[in-house]
N, C-alpha and C positions, 0 to 999 in steps of 0.2 A: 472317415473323419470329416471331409470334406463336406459330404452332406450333410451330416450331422449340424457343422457352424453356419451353411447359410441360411436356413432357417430363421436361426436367432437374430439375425442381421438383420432380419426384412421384417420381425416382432421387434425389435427396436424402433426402426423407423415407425412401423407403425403406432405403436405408442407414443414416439415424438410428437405426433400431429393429431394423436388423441388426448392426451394429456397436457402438452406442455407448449404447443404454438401458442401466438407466437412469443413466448416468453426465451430470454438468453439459454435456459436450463431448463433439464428435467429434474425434478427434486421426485425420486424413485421410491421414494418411502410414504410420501404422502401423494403422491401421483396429482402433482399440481405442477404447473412451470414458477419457475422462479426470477423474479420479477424486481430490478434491485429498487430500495426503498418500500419495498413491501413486507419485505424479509427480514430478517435481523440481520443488523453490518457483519459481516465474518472477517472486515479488515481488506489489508491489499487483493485478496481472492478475489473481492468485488470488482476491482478496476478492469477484470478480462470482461465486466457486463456493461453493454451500453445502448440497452434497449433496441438491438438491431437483431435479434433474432439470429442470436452469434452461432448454437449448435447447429441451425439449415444451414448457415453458408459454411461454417466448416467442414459438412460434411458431404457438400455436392459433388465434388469427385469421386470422395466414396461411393456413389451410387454407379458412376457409370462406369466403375473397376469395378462393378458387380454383374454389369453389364444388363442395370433396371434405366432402361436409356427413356424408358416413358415416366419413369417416376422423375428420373434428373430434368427433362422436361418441364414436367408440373412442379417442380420447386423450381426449375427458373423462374417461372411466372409468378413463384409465389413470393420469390423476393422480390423482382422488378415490380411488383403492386405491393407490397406491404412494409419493406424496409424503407425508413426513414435513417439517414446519417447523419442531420444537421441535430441531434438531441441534446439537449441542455446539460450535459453528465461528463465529468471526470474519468476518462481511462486511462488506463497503463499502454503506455505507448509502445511496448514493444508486445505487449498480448494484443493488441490491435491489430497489429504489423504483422504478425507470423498467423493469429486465428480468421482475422476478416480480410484483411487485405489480401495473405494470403490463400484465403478459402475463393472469392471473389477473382483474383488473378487462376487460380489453377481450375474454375468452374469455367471462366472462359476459355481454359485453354479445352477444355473437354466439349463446351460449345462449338470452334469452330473445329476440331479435330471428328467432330460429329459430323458438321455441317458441312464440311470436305468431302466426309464420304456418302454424301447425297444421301441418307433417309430419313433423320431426324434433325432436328433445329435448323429447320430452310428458311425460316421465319426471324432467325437472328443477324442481329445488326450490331454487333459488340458492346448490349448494354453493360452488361456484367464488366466491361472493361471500364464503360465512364463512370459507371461505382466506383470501382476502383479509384480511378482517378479523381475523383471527387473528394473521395476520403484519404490518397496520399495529400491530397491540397489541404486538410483538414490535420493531419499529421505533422504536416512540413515547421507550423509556426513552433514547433516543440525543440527543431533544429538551430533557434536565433540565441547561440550561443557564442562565446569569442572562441569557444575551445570546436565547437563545431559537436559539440555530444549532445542528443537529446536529451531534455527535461523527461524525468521519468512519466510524468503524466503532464492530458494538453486533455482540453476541453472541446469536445466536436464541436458546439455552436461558437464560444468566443475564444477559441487558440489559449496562450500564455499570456499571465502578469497583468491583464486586465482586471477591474474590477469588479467582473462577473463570473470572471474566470475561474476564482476558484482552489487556484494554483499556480503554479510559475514562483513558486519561493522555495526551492526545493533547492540542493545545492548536491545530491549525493544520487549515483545514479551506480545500475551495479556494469561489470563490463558486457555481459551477454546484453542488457536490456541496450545496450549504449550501439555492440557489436554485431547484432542479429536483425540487419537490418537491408543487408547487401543485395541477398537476392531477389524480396520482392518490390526494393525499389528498381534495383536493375531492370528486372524483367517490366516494371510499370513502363519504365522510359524507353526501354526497346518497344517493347506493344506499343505505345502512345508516340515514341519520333520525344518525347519529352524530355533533355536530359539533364533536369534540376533535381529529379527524384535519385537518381543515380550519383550523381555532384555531390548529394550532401550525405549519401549514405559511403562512399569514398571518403569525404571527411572525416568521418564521423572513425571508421576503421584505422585512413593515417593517422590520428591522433593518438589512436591506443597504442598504435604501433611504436610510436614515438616514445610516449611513454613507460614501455616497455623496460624493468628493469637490466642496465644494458649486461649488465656481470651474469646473471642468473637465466637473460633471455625470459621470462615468467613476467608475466602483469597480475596486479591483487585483483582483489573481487568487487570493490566497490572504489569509485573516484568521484571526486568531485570534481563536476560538467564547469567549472569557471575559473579554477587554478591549474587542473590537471595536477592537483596532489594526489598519491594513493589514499583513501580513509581506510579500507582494512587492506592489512598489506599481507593474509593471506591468500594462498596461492593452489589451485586445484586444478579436477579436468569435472566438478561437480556443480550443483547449485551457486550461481551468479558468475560462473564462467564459462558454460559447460558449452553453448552452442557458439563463443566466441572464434574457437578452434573449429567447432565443425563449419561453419560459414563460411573462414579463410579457404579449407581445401574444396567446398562445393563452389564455391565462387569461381576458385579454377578448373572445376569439370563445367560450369554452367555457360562464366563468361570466355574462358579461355583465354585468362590473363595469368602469365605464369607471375607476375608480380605476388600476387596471392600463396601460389604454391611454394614462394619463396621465403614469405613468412610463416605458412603453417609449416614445413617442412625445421626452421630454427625453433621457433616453439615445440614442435614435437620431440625434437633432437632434446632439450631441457626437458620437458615433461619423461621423458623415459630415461632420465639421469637422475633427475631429483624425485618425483616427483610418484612412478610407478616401480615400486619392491614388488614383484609378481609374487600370489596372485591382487594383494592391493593396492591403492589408487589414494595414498596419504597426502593430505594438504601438505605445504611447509612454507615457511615465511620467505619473501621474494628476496630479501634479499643477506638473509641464510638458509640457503635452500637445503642444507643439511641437516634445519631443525625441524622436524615436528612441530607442524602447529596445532592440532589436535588429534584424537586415537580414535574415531571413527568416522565413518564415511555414509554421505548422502545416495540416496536411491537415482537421483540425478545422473552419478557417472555413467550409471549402467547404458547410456547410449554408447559411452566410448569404446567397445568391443566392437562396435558395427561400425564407429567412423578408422577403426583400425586395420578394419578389412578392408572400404576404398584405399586408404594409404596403401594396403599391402600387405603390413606387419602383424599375420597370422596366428605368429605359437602366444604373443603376449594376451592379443584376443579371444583365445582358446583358453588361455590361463583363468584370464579374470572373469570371462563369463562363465565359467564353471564355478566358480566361485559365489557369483550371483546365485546361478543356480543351485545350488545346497542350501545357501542360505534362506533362497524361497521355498526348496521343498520343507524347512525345516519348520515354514513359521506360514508355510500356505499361501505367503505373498512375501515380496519383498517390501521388507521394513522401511517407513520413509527414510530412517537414517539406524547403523548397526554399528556395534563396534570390532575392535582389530581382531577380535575372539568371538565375530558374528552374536552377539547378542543385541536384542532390542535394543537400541539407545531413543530410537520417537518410535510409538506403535503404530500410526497411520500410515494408511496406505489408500490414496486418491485415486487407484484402479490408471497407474502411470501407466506409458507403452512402452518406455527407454529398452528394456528388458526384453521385448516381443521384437522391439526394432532389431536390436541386437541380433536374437536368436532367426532372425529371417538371413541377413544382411553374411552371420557364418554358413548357413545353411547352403545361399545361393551360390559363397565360397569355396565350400567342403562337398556338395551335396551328399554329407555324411547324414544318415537317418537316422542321426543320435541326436541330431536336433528336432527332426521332427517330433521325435518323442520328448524332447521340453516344451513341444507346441503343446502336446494333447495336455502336459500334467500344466500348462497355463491356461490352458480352456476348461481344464476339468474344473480347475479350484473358482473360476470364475463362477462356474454354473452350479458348482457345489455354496460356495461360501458369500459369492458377490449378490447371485439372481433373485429380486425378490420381486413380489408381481407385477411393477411396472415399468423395470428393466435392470438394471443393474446400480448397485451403490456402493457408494466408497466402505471401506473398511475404515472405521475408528480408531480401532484397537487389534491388530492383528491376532494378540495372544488369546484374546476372548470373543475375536468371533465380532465383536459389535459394529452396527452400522453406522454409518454415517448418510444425511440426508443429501444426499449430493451426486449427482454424474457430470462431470467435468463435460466440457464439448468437446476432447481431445479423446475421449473411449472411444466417440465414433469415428472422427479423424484420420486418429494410427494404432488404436491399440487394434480393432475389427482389421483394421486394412491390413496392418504388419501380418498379424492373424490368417487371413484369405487369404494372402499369398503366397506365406509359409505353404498353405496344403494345396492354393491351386498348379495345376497345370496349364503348360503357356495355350493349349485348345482352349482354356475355360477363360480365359483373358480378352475381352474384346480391342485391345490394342495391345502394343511391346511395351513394357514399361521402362525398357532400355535407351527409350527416346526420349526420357524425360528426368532429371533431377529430382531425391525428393526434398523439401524443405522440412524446417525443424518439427514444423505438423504434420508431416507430411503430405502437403500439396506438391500439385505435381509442375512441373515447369519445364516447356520444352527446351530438348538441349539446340536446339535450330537457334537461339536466341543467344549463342555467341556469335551469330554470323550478322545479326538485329543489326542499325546504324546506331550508334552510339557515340556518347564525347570520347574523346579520346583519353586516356588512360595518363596520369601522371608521369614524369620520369623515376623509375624506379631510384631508391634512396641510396646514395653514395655506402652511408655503413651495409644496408643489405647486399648492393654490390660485391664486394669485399668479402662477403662472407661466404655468399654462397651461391654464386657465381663462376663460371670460367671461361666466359665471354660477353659480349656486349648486344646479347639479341635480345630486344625489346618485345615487349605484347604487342604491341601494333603490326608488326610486319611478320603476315603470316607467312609468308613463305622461307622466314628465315629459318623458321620454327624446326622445317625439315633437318638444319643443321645440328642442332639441339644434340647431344650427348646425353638419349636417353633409358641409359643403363640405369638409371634414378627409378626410373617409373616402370620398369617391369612388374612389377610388383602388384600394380594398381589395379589390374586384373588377373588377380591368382589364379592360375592353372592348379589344383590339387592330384593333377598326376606328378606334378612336380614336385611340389612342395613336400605331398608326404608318399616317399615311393612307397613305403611301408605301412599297411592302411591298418596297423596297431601304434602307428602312433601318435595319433593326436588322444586314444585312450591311455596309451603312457603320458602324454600329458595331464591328463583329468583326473588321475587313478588318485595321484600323491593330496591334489585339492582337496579331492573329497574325502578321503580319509582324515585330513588335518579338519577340516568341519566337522566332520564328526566327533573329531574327540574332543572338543572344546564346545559344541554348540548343540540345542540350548541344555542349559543345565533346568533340573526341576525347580520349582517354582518353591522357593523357600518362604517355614512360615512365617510371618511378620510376627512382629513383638505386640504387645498389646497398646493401643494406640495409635498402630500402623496399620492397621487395618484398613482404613482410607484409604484411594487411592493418592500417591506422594503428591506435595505441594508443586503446584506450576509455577513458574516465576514470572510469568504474566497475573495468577491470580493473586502474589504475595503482598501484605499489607502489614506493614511494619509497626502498627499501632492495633493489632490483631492479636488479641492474648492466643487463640488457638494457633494461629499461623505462627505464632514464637514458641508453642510448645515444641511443634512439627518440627522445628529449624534445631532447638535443640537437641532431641530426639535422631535427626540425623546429622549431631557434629557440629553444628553450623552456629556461631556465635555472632551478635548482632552487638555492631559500638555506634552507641552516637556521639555523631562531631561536634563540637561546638559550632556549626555554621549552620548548622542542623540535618545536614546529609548523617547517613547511616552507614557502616561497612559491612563485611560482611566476610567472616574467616571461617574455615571449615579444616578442622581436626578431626580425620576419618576414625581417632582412635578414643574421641571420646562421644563415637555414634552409641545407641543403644544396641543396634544389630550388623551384619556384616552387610544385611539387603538396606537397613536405613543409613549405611555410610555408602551405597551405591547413590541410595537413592538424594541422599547429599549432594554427591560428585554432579549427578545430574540437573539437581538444581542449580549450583554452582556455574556447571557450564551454558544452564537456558540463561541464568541470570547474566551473565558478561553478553553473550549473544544478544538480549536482549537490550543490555546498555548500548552496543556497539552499531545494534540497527538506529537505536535512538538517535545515535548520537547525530548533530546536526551543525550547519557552520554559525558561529555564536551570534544570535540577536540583537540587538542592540536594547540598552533598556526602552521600556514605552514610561508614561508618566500618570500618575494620577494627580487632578488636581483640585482640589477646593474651591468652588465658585462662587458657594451661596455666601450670603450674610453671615455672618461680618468678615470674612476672611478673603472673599474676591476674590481669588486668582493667587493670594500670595503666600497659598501654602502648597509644596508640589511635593508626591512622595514618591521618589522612584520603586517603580514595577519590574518583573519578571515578565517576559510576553511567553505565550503559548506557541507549539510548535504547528494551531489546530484552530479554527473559529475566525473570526474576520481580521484580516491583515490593518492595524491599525498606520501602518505607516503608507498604504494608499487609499486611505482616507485624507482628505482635505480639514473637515471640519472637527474629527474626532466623533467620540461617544457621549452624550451630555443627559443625564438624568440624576434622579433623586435618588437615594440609597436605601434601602430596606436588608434588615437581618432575618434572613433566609431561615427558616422553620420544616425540618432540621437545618442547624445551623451545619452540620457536615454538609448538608445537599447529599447526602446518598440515598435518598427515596422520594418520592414524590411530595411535594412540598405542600403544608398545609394550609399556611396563608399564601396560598395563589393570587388571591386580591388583590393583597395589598403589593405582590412582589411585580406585577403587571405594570411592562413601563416604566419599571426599574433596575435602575443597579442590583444586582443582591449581593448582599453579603456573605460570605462562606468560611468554614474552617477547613483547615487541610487535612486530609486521614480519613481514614474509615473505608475509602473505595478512589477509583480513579480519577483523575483530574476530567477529564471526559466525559464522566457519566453523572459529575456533579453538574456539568455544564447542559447535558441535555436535560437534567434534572429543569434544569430552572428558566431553559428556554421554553418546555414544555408548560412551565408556567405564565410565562409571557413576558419573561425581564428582556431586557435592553442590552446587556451584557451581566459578568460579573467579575467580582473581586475575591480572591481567595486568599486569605490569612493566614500566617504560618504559628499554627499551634505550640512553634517550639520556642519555649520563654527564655527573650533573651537575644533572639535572632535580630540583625538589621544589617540594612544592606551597607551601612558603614565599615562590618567589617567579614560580611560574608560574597561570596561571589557572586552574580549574578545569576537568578534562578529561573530556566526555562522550562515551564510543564510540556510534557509530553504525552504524546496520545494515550491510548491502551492497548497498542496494538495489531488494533484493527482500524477499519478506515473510517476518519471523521468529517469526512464531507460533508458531512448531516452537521455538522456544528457552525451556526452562520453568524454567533453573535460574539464580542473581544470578550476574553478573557486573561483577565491580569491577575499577579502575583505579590502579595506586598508581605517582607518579613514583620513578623511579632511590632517589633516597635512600631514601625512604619501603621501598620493596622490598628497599631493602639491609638495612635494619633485620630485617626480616622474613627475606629467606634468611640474613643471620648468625646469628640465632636458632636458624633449623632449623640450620645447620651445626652447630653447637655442644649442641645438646639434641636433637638427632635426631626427638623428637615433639612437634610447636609444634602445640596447640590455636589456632584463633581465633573469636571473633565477626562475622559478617556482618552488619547491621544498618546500618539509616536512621539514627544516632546512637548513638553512644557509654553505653555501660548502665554504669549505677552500679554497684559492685561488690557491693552489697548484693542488687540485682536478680539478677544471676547466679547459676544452679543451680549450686552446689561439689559434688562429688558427695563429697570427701574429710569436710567437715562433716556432712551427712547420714549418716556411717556407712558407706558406701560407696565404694569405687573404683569410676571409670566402668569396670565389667567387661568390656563390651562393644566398648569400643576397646580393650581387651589381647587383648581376644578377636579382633579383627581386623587384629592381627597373624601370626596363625595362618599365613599363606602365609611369612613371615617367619623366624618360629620353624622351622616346617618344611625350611628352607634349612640349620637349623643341626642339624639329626640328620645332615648329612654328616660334621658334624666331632663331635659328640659322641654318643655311645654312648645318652641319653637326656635329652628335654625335658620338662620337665612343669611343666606352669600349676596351681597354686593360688590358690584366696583363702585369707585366714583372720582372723579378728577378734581387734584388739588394742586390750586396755583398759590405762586412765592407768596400771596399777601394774605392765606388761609390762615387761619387761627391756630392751626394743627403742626404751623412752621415755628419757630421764634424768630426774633426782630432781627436777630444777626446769621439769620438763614443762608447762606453763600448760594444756596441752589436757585438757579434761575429759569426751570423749566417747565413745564406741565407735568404735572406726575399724576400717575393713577395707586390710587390704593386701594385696598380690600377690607373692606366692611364686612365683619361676623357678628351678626347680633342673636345674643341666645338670651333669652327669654323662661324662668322660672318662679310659680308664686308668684308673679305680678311685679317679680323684679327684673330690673333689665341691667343685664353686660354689652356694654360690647365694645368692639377692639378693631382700631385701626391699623394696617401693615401693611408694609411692604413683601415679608417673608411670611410662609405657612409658620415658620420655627414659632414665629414671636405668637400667633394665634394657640400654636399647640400648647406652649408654656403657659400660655396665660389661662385656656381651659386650666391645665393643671392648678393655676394657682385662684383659679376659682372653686375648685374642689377641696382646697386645702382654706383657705381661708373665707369664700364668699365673693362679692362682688366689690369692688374697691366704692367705699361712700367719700374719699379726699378728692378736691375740689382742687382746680387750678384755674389759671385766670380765666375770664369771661364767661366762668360758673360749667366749663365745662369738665364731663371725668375727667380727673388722670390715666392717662393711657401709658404704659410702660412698653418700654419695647424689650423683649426677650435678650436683644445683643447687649446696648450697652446701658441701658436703664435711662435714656435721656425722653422725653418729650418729642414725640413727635409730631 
């Protein structure tokens, strides 16, 4: 078997570096690298890329546990020449952290653990270390928080909250991204003598600790980084918590602080009270940890069988991984997420390792050969269902086989490495890997590095004390350690002559699992009704102004009420689906749709302002907006957004827009519905607007008596959106398009607040007309040389004693105005102004009636102006 997989290993790499250097990814379907902004956004997935040629450094150690010590070589070289980390780009701060930093930190350690043994890398000088340390310096500004929790995302060239940054307005972090932090800052600041990297990832851990529900012992999934309130107060050992738990107990194998062991040990104590019904792994709310918070489970947990065996606690991890197991023989791969009766609840599957970590982790425990045989049926289905010609790709849809264009840099990582060490033998290992920690990607990190000089360790917390405690010996002073009462940690390295004298029973434990999967799981594939045919509605793609998407919804149960404020609900009566699969497939929507509100959710904006500039209104009409949760931060902007308005053709913005012309350089205008807030916006940046304004379709709507309304992404990730986009209800918007109706060119102000009108550039008092907005009208004007014989734009300057003022003129300054003269049949118009509006009306009202022949004093035309019909 063994032979058999490394082959594939060494056609992997080799394909990385025919294909896909130096791009983040290999995209295995189209055997190209993927390259982000060249690709289409896939949302947060994006944040793990940041043009550093993320699957090499992940996988450097991979190579020399393969023991290819010439190939780990020639990708040192080929990151120290090609990796750049100061890039202009948005990451996920904790995929930064656990893929590069720690691909980077456990390359060095394979460097000098090489270089030690005198035959390869004699020529190293710990660059791979001041990468590192370059790039935790690059990380750090993401920790400048009161609460001490990282900003989910920081920008490698300009940190947080700057105004190129990007980012920094974020308020909601999950706890793993906040938690999984410990080890490879630790290890930075031991390797580097450094210990600010280590300082703040301690922070960052006492804080959660803190906030740890005190009754329940349990923390939710997601807090916000600046109150330290829970935002979801569900509670797991799965996705947005999962490497939380495991960090605390490697922390105390890595650094040898039993402070650590002392929180993972009371969280596990709750986790296998509330939290684990063997053989499942159910969320429940922190703090009724007797409720159910939902009925299935993410593909996430499946590491917790392997972090159960360092603890110790054998029969539970034998339970649940078997459990895993049937459910992946059943369905070829574990489901991203299943439910309590193993059926599909999400089809994907991203080719995770959780599961292979697992199954190594009981093996090294048991060395029962009932796990080796879950190796072979995880390598078989991979080279069966995953391998296609340029390496492996995600599954889509597990039920039907389908691909997806994508190999994570984690396949090569941990799922290969979990993999080869499953089936090697310690001959075939070029070092003990006993000497070393794995991290949550599994890099490798020597354990010599709790002996490293480091800050000193906190005082452990009075209530942990108390708890679980029954003396006074501190992390610091190792020698007390010897005193240590520890009958706790036997455990931590299972003997399985002990554990199971009886070597039928850890198959008594397996027997009852697997038969309970069988008889509930999967059931056959029932036929849909007619109209269901489709694959079911996603609640990411749902649009409530969608006659087919509200067939769909009724079809399965699902009833849509609009609010008067113009929100939507949304109730589901399983008994008035059409089928028993489309009141599943209900339930399912139901449950993406709240998930989905819940990711949204965000801490409340404050309104921004639209405001009225041009003639005749000045400044003294402002309509409050809804801000975006996505496109450029107006409240660190100084000056705001100031342009002309244009209605957007489509006026939805959900397709490429067809007066581009005219929308260039401006506001546009939008209706709400049809398609995402997000993709009207890229709609119209692509056209070349300034920002835009989105209208609420629902009549009736104003911010008078509705809440305030914050657009949210789609999603996926809107980094790509650089220009404001605001929000204004029905009335509000009506204001605004009767405006333009009637004065054809409506300036406005974009801004975090409303500007005092003394604040605002007039260009009219300064002497000046804005020339530049007459001037782009140009496309405009050019439309009208069909009907007149000549167009011609001037400026010209007129002072208080001009003829163009009258005798009780108050204005006492130099002004410029703008001379249009059109020319038709040998007759002549033309029109003096200060605004484009008054030019555009007055074409108009030379089309409709001709050129004015009324005469005013000193025999010159009457000139009207478009605002208030006086003499100018």
């Amino acid at each position: 078997m063994f032979n058999i997989y490394t082959p594939l290993l060494i056609l992997i790499g080799c394909v990385l570096q025919d294909h896909a250097y130096p791009a983040d990814e290999l995209m295995p379907l189209t055997c190209r690298g993927r390259v982000r902004g060249l690709e289409p956004s896939r949302g947060d997935v994006d944040d793990a890329l940041g043009m550093f040629s993320l699957t090499l450094i992940d996988t450097l150690d991979t190579l020399v546990l393969l023991n290819k010590t010439a190939e780990f070589e020639a990708a040192v070289r080929r990151v120290l020449k090609d990796v750049r980390l100061d890039n202009d780009v948005v990451v996920s701060v904790f995929e930064t952290n656990i893929r590069v930093l720690g691909g980077l930190l456990g390359g060095h350690s394979m460097a000098v653990m090489l270089k030690d043994a005198g035959h390869y890398m004699q020529w190293y000088q710990d660059e791979l270390l001041h990468m590192a340390k370059d790039l935790g310096l690059r990380l750090l500004p993401a920790f400048n928080t009161s609460s001490g929790l990282p900003y989910p995302r920081v920008n490698l060239k300009h940190g947080v909250r700057g105004p190129e940054s990007r980012t920094g307005t974020e308020t909601d972090t999950c706890t793993a991204c906040a938690g999984t932090i410990i080890l490879e800052f630790a290890a930075l600041s031991r390797f580097t003598g450094d210990p600010v990297f280590e300082v703040h990832a301690r922070r960052a851990l006492n804080f959660l600790w803190e906030k740890r529900q005190r009754n329940s012992n349990l923390v939710g999934t997601t807090i916000n980084i600046h109150s330290g309130e829970w935002v979801r107060r569900d509670s797991g050992v799965g996705a947005g918590i999962d490497s939380y738990y495991e960090y605390l107990l490697k922390a105390y194998i890595l650094l040898g602080d039993d402070l650590f062991l002392q929180r993972f040990n009371i969280h596990y104590a709750s986790i296998m009270k509330y939290i684990s019904q063997p053989p499942l792994l159910l969320d429940v709310h922190i703090h009724k940890p007797l409720l159910p918070a939902r009925t299935w489970m993410d593909s996430l947990l499946a590491f917790f069988p392997g972090l159960q065996v360092l603890k110790g606690d054998i029969r539970p991890a034998i339970e649940t991984h078997e459990m895993l197991y049937q459910v992946t023989k059943k369905h070829n791969f574990l489901p991203e997420a299943f439910t309590t009766d193993f059926r599909v609840h999400w089809a994907q599957h991203p080719l995770r390792p959780e599961f292979a970590e697992s199954t190594y982790f009981l093996y090294k425990a048991t060395k029962d050969p009932y796990y080796l045989e879950v190796g072979r049926t995880v390598l078989d289905n991979l080279n069966r269902f995953a391998r296609v010609p340029c390496g492996f790709a995600a599954m889509k849809d597990v039920r039907t086989g389908s691909h997806e264009d994508r190999m994570d840099s984690f396949f090569l990582a941990e799922m290969f490495k979990y993999l080869f060490l499953l089936f090697a033998e310690e001959e075939d290992l070029p070092f003990n890997v006993e000497d070393y920690i794995f991290t949550t990607e599994a890099h490798l990190l020597p354990l010599s590095l709790s002996t490293a000089p480091h800050a000193p360790s906190p005082p452990a917390n009075s209530t942990v004390q108390a708890a679980s405690l029954s003396n006074d010996t501190t992390s610091n002073n190792i020698q007390m350690i010897e005193l240590l009462d520890d009958s706790n940690f036997d455990w931590t390295c299972p003997n399985t002559r002990l554990l199971f004298p009886d070597p039928a029973f850890p198959r008594n434990l397996r027997d009852p699992i697997r038969s309970a999967v069988d008889k509930s799981c999967p059931r056959p594939a029932l036929h849909r009704e007619p109209g269901m045919g489709r694959p079911p509605l996603r609640a990411q793609d749902f649009m409530a102004n969608n006659p087919d998407h509200l067939e769909l919804l009724r079809r399965m149960g699902v009833s849509l009420i609009h609010l008067k404020d113009g929100r939507v609900q949304l109730v589901q009566h399983a008994t008035q689906a059409v089928s028993a699969v489309a009141a599943e497939d209900g339930m399912r929507f139901m449950q993406e749709m709240m998930e989905l509100s819940s990711q949204q959710q965000k801490e409340q904006l404050p309104p921004r302002a639209v405001q009225i500039i041009s003639h005749p209104f000045f400044g003294r009409v402002v309509l409050t907006a809804g801000p975006a949760q996505f496109g450029t931060d107006l409240s660190k902007s100084i000056t705001g957004v100031r342009g002309f308005v244009t209605v957007a053709e489509p006026y939805s913005g959900c397709a490429e827009l067809s007066n581009a012309a005219f929308v260039q350089g401006r506001i546009a205008l939008l209706q709400r519905g049809q398609c995402m807030f997000a993709e009207k916006a890229r709609h119209i940046m692509k056209a070349g607007a300034i920002g835009g304004i989105v209208i609420d379709d629902n009549e009736g709507s104003s911010s008078d008596t509705a809440p305030l309304f914050q657009m949210a992404g789609d999603g996926r990730n809107t980094d790509d959106v650089t220009l404001p986009l605001l929000f204004l209800f029905y009335k509000e918007g009506n204001i605004l398009l009767e405006a333009l109706k009637e004065y054809r060119e409506v300036e406005v102000l974009l801004s975090d607040k409303a500007r005092d009108r003394g604040e605002i550039h007039w260009t009219e008092q300064e002497g000046a007309t804005d020339w530049r907005h007459v001037q782009n009208m140009g496309p405009y004007f050019s439309s009208l040389e069909t009907r007149f014989d000549s167009v011609t734009i001037s400026k010209w300057p007129v002072f208080q004693d001009s003829p163009f003022y009258g005798k009780n003129s108050s204005n006492k300054q130099r002004q410029m105005t703008v001379i249009i003269t059109l020319r038709h049949e040998g007759q002549s118009m033309w029109k003096i102004s200060r605004t484009s509006s008054a030019v555009a009306k007055a074409i108009k009202r030379y089309d409709e009636t001709g050129p004015h022949e009324d005469r005013h004093r000193k025999g010159r035309p009457r000139v009207t102006s478009a605002a208030d019909d006086k003499f100018i």
